[in-house]
C-alpha positions in Angstrom: -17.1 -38.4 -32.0 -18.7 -35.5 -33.3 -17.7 -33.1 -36.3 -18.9 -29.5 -36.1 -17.8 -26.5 -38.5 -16.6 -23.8 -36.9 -15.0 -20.4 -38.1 -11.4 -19.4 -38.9 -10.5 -15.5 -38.5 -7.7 -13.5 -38.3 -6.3 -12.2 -34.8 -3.2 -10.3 -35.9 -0.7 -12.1 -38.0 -1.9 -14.8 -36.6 -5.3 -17.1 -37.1 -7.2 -18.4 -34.9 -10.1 -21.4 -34.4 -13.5 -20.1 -32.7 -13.7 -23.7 -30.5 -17.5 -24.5 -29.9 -18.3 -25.2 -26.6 -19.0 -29.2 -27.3 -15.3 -29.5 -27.3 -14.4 -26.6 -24.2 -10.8 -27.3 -23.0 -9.9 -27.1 -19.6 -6.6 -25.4 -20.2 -5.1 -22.0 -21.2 -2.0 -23.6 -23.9 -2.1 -26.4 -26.2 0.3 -27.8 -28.7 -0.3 -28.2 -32.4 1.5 -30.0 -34.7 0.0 -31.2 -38.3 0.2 -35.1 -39.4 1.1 -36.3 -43.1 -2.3 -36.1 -44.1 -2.3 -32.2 -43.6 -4.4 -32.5 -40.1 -4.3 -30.3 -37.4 -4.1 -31.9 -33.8 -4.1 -29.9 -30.6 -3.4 -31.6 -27.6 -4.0 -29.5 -24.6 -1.0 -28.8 -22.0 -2.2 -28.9 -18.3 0.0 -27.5 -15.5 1.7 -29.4 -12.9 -1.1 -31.5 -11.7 -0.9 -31.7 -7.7 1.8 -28.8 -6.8 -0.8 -27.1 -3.7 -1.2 -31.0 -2.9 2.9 -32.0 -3.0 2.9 -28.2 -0.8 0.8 -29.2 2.0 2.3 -33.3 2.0 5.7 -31.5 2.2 4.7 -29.0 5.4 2.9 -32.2 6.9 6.2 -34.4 6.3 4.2 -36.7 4.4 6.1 -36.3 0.9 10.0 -37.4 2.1 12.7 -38.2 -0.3 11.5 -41.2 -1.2 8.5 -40.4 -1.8 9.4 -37.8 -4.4 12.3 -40.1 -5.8 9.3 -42.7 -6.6 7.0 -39.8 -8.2 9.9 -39.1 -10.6 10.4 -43.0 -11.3 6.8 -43.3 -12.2 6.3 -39.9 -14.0 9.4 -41.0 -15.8 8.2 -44.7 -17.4 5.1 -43.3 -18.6 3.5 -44.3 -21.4 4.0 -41.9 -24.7 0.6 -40.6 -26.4 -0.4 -43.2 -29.0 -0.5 -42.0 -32.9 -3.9 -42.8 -34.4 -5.4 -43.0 -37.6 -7.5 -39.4 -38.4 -11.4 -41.1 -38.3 
């Protein structure tokens, strides 16, 4: 994975990271949190994947009860994000 240097600047009382456009995210909110080693992760938050889908498998009568019962079951039992070593 590449390492860049980027710039840190004020925006308010708040700073913020000028992201190059190597690493361009695909969303509008992240999370941050900071590890014991002082490092900062962001994880990007996406919105509900697949609502206009669910909408038109819903008008169609293609998503039933059961269908969305077994969405939940799976969403549910997923995996949690693994913690890694910082490289």
């Amino acid at each position: 994975m590449a390492t860049l240097t980027t710039r840190v600047f004020n925006n308010g009382n708040s700073q913020a990271v000028r992201i190059p456009a190597e690493f361009k995210l695909d969303t509008d909110r992240v999370s941050i949190t900071r590890n014991e080693a002082g490092d900062l992760i962001l994880h990007p938050l996406r919105g509900p994947r697949g609502a206009a889908l669910m909408e038109v498998l819903q008008a169609l009568g293609e998503a039933d009860a059961d269908f969305l019962a077994a969405l939940e079951t799976e969403q549910a039992s997923a995996q949690p994000m693994q913690e890694r070593e910082p490289l």
